[in-house]
C-alpha positions in Angstrom: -11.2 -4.1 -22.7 -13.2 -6.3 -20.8 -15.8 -5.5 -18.2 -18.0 -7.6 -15.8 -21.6 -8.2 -15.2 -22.8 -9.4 -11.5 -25.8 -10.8 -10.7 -26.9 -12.5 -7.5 -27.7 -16.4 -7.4 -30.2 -16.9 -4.7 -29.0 -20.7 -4.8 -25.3 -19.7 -3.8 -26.0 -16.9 -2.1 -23.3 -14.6 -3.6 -22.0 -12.7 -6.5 -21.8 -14.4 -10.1 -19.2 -12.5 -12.3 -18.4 -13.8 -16.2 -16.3 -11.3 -18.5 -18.5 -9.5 -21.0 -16.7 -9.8 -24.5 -17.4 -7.3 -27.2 -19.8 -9.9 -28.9 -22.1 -9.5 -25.3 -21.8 -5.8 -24.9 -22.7 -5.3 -28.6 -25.9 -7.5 -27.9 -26.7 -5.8 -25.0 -26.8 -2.6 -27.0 -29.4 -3.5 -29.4 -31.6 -3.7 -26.5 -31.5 -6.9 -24.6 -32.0 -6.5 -20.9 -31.1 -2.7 -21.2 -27.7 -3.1 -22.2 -26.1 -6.7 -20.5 -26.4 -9.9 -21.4 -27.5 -12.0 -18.0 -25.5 -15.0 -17.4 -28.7 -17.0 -17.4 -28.9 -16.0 -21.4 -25.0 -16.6 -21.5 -25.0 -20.2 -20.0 -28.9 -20.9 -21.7 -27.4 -20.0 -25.2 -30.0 -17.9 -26.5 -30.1 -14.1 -26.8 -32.9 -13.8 -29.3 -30.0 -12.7 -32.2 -30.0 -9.3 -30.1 -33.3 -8.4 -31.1 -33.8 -5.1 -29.7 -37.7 -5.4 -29.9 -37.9 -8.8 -28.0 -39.3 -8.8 -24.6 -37.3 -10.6 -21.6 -38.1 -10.6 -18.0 -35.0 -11.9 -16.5 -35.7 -10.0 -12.9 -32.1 -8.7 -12.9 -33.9 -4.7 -13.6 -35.4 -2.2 -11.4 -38.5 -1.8 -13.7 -39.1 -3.0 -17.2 -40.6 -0.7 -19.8 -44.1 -0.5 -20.7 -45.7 -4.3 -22.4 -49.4 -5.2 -23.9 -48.3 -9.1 -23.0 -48.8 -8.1 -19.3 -51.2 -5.4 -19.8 -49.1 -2.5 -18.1 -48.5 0.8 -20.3 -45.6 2.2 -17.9 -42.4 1.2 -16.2 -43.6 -1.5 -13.7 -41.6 -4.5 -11.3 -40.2 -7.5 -12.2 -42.9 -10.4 -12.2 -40.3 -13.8 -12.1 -41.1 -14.1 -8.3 -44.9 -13.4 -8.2 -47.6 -16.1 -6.8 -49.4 -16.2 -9.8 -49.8 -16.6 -13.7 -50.0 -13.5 -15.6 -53.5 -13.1 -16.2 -53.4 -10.5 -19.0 -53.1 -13.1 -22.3 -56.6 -14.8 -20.7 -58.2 -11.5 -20.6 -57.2 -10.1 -24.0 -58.1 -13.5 -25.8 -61.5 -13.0 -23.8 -61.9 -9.7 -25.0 -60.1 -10.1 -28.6 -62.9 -13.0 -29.7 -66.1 -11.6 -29.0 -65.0 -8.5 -30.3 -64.9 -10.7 -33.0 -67.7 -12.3 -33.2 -69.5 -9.1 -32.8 -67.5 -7.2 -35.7 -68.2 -10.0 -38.1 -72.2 -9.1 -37.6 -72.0 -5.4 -37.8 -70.0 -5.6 -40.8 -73.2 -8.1 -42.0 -70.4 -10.8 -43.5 -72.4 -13.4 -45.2 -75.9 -12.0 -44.9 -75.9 -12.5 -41.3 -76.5 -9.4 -39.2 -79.0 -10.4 -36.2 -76.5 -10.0 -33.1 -78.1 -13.3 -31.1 -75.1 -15.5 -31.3 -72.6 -12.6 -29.7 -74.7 -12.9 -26.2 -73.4 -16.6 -25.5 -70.0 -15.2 -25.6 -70.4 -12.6 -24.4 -71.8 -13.7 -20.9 -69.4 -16.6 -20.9 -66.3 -15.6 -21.9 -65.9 -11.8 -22.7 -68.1 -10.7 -20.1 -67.2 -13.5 -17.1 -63.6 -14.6 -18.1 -62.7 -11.2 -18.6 -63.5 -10.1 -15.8 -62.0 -12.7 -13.5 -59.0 -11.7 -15.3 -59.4 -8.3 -14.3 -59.6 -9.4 -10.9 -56.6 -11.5 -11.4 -55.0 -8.4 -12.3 -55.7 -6.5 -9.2 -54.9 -9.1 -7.2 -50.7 -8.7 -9.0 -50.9 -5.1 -8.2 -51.9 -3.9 -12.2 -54.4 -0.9 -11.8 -54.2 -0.5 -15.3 -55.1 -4.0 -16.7 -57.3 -4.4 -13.7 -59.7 -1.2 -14.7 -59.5 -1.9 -18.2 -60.1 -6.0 -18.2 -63.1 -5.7 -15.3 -64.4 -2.9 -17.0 -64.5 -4.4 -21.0 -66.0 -7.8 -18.6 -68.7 -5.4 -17.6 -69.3 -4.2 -21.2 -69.6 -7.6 -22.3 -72.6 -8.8 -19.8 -74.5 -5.7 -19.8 -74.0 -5.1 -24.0 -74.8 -9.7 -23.5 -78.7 -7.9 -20.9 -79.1 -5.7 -23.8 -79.3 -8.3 -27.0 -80.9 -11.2 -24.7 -84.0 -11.8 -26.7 -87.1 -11.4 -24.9 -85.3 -12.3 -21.4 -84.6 -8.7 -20.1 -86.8 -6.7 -22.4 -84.8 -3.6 -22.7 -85.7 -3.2 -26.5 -89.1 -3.9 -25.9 -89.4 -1.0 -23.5 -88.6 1.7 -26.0 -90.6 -0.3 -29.2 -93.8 -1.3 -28.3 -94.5 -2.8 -31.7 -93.4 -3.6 -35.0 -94.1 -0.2 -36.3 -92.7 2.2 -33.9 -90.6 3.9 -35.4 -90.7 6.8 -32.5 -90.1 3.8 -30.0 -87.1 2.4 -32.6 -85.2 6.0 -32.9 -85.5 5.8 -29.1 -83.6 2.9 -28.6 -81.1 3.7 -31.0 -80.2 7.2 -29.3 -80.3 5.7 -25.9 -77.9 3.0 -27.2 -75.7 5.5 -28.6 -75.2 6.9 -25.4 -74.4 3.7 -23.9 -71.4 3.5 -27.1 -71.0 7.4 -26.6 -69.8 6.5 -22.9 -67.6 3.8 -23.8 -65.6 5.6 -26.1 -65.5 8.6 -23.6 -63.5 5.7 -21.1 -61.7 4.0 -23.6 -60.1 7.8 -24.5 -59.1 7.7 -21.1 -57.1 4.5 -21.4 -55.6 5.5 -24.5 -54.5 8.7 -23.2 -52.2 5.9 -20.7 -50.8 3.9 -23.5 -49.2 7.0 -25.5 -45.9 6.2 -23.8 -46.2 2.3 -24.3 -46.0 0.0 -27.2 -47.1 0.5 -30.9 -49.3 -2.5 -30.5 -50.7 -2.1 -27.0 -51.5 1.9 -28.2 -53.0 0.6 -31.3 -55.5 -1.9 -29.5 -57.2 1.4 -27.7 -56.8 3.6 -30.5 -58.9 1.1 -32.7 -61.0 0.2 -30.5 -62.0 3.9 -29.5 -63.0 4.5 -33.0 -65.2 1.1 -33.1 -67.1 2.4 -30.1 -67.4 6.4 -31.6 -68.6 5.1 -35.6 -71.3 2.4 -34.0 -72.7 5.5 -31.5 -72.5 7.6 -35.0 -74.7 4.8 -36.3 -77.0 4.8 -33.9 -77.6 9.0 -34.0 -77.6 9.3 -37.6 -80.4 6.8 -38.3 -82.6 6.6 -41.1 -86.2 7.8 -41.2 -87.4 4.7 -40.5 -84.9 4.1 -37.7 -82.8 2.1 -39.0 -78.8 2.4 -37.9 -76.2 4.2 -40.5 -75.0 1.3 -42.8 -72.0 2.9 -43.7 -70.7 3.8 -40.1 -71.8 0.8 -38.4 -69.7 -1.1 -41.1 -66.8 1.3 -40.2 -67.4 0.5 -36.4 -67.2 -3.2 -37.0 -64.0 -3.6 -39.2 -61.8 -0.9 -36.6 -63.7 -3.4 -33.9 -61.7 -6.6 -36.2 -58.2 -4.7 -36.2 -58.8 -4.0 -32.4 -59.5 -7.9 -32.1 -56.6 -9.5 -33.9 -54.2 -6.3 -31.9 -55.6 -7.7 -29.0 -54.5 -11.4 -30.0 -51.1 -10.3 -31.0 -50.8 -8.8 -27.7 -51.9 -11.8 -25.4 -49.3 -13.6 -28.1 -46.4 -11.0 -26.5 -47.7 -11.9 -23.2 -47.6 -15.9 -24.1 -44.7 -16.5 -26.5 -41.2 -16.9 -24.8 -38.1 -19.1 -24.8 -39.9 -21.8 -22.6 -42.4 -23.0 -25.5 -41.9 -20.3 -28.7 -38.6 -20.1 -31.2 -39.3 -16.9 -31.3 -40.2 -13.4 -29.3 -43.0 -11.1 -30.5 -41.4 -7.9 -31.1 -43.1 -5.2 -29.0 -42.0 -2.2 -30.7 -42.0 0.8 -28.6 -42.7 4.6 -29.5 -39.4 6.6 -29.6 -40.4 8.9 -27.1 -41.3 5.8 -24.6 -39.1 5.8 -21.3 -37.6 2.3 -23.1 -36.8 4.1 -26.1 -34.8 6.8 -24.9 -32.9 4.4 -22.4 -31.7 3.2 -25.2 -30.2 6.4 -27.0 -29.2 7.4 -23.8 -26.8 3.7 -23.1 -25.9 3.9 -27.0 -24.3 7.9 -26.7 -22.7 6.7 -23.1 -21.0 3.9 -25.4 -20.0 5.8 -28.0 -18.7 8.7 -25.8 -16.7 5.7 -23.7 -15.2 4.4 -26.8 
């Protein structure tokens, strides 16, 4: 039996109807734009094979469901008629490769270990590009991605005054020579604090992403344990003062998987049909407000047929 789909064309000004075969509804079932094909797919040719894990913004909803690509972990509004560019992908690359860059030296690959080279990057582009996307993000109504981006943007430039060598002098402040060990364990506990905090805040945004994605969740979740194993570094120093090997080595590869998430997710937030042959699937948690839409449209289906 065939049923219609309407959607209003701002160019005409009135109703569009097209019959919705058995072929659509199907497709709309597995999950593409809640349960109806738009015509805009229908005329484009492309419905992504159905893919119920494929992300579209077609504007024709009252809220999508929770995405890492745009940096919101709950039901938010259609973006197709907002002023400007989603700001999110710039932010997570910002953050995803000096997070990087810092991982590689904590986990000591190839010898090197001295953390000088992270502090260009980290002023320049996790630090300040971050958080002008932050910014960006208040300015398109995010709370969420504006928080988190300004705040990681913050973490960059004062972890960026920290390392600076000789410039800002923190270090030196605690070890007032070569041999101070007193002065060394010092630093190290007050740094762990500085960690200790960040992984206290970054609990706090995971807590928001437990009804989100599997990727955007996982991004906090391995990040939270790169901030809590490099603080456990710092506390459970040797005698001489020098950080736990093992748990700084922990901290840096949780800090790489929270890097390349991070990557995947400002992919999401890239990748669609205007320059990619493909979607990122953005699988969401089944107790997510997206996954239990879509029990909910595939029992009133099955009860109607």
């Amino acid at each position: 039996m065939a049923t219609t789909t309407g959607t209003a064309d701002p160019n005409l000004n009135k109703e569009y109807h097209e019959p919705m075969t058995q072929d659509h509804a199907s497709n709309g079932l597995n999950g593409v734009n809640g349960g109806h094909i738009s015509p805009v797919h229908q005329r484009g040719g492309y419905d992504y094979g159905g893919n119920p894990l494929a992300h579209t913004n077609t504007g024709e909803s009252a809220r999508f469901p929770a995405f890492g690509g745009e940096f919101q972990p709950g039901l938010y509004k259609p973006t197709n008629h907002r002023k400007f560019a989603n700001p999110a992908p710039l932010g997570l690359s910002a953050f995803a490769l000096t997070t990087f860059v810092l991982s590689l030296l904590n986990i000591g690959v190839r010898g090197v270990t001295v953390p000088n080279m992270v502090v260009a990057v980290a002023f320049g582009y996790g630090g300040l590009v971050q958080l002008l996307a932050g910014m960006w993000e208040m300015a398109v109504g995010n709370t969420f991605g504006a928080t988190a981006l300004s705040s990681y943007g913050g973490f960059w430039i004062s972890l960026a005054i920290v390392l600076t060598p000789g410039g800002f002098d923190i270090e030196g402040a605690y070890i007032t020579s070569a041999t101070d060990v007193a002065g060394t364990r010092d630093f190290n506990n007050a740094f762990g604090y500085f960690l200790i905090g960040w992984f206290i805040f970054t609990t706090l945004l995971l807590i928001c992403t437990l009804r989100s994605t599997v990727a955007f969740f996982l991004l906090f979740f391995f990040l939270d344990l790169a901030f809590l194993f490099l603080a456990i570094a710092r506390f459970q120093q040797s005698s001489a003062g020098a950080p736990n090997v093992a748990c700084n080595k922990a901290g840096g590869y949780f800090g790489i998987f929270a890097a390349f998430v991070a990557w995947y997710n400002a992919l999401a937030g890239l990748a669609d049909d205007s320059n990619s042959f493909f979607v990122i699937p953005v699988a969401h948690f089944p107790w997510s407000d997206k996954a239990r839409r879509s029990r909910s449209d595939e029992k009133s289906e099955r009860e109607t047929v």
